[in-house]
N, C-alpha and C positions, 0 to 999 in steps of 0.2 A: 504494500500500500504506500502511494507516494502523498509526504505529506506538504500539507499545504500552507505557502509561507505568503508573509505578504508583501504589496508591490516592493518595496524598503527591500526586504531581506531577500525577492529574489533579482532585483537588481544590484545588490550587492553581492549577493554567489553569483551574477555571470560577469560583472564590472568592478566587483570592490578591490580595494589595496591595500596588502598587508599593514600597508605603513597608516591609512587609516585608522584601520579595525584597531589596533593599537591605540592610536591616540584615544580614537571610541573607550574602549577596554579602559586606560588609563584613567582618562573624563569621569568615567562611571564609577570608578575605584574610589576615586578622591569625592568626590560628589556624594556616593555612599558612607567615607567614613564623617563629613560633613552631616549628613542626616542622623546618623548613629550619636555623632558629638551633642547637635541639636535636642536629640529625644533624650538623651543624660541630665540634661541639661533643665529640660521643661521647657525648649525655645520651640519658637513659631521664626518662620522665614523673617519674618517683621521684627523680633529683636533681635535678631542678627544683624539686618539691617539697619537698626536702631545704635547696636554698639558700635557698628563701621562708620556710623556716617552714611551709609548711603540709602537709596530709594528703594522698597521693598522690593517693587517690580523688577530692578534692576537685581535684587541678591537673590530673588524666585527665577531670572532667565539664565544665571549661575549654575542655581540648584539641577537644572533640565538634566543636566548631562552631556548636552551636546552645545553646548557654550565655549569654547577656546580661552580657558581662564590664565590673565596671565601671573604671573611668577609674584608678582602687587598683588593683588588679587589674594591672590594664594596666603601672603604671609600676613596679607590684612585680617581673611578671615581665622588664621591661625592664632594672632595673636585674641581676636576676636574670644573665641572658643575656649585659648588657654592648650589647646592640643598640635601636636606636630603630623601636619597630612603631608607633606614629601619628607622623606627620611632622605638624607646625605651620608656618607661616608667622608668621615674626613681624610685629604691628602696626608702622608705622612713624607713629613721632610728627610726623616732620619728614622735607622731602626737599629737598635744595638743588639750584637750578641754575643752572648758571653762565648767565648771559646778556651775559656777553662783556666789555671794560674800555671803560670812560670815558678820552679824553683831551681836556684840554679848558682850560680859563682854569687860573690860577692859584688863581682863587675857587674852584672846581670839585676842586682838589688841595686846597685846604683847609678844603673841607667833609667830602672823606672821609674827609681824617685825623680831625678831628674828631668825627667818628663813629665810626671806626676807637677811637679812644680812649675813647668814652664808652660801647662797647660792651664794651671790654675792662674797665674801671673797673666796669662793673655784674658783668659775670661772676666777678672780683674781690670784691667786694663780698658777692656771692652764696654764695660758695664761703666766707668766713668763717661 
């Protein structure tokens, strides 16, 4: 039995693009956890709008789904809510590892002091 979809979804199974259905997917994720924040909450569209600053009708065309919200938007409503709807990963500049101690001559003790100290002198130095 074939099932039967409407005009929407079957012009988009014979014309859609992944890179769409994505943003779609995406839109609806974040719009979803916005509704869930909202009903925690006790909020109506309207004070949502109410604590942004902006026009209900404008945070209800938001809410649809299929609104292109941008990144303002986004951190407006977040701060709004008090919740985080895009997660980042921060870059890391640095990542250390230990690869275990030296023990070793006396010469060997007093090169890593010496390092020890010249590292700490530059950071020093730095921080002035």
């Amino acid at each position: 039995m074939k099932k039967l979809g409407t005009p929407i979804t079957d012009w988009l199974d014979k014309y859609g693009d992944p890179e769409i259905e994505k943003f779609i997917d995406k839109n609806l994720q974040v719009t979803e956890k916005i509704r869930l924040a909202l009903e925690a909450k006790g909020w109506k569209a309207a004070d949502l709008a109410a604590a942004m600053g902006k026009s209900p009708s404008e945070v209800s065309k938001w809410l649809t789904g299929m609104h292109n919200l941008t990144l303002k938007s986004i951190v407006k409503m977040e701060n709004a809510l008090g919740i985080e709807l895009i997660h980042t990963e921060p870059v890391k500049e640095y990542e250390y590892v230990f690869l275990g101690a030296v023990t070793g001559t006396q010469e060997h003790i007093e090169k890593a002091q010496a390092y020890k100290e010249s590292v700490q002198s530059e950071v020093y130095e730095i921080a002035l």
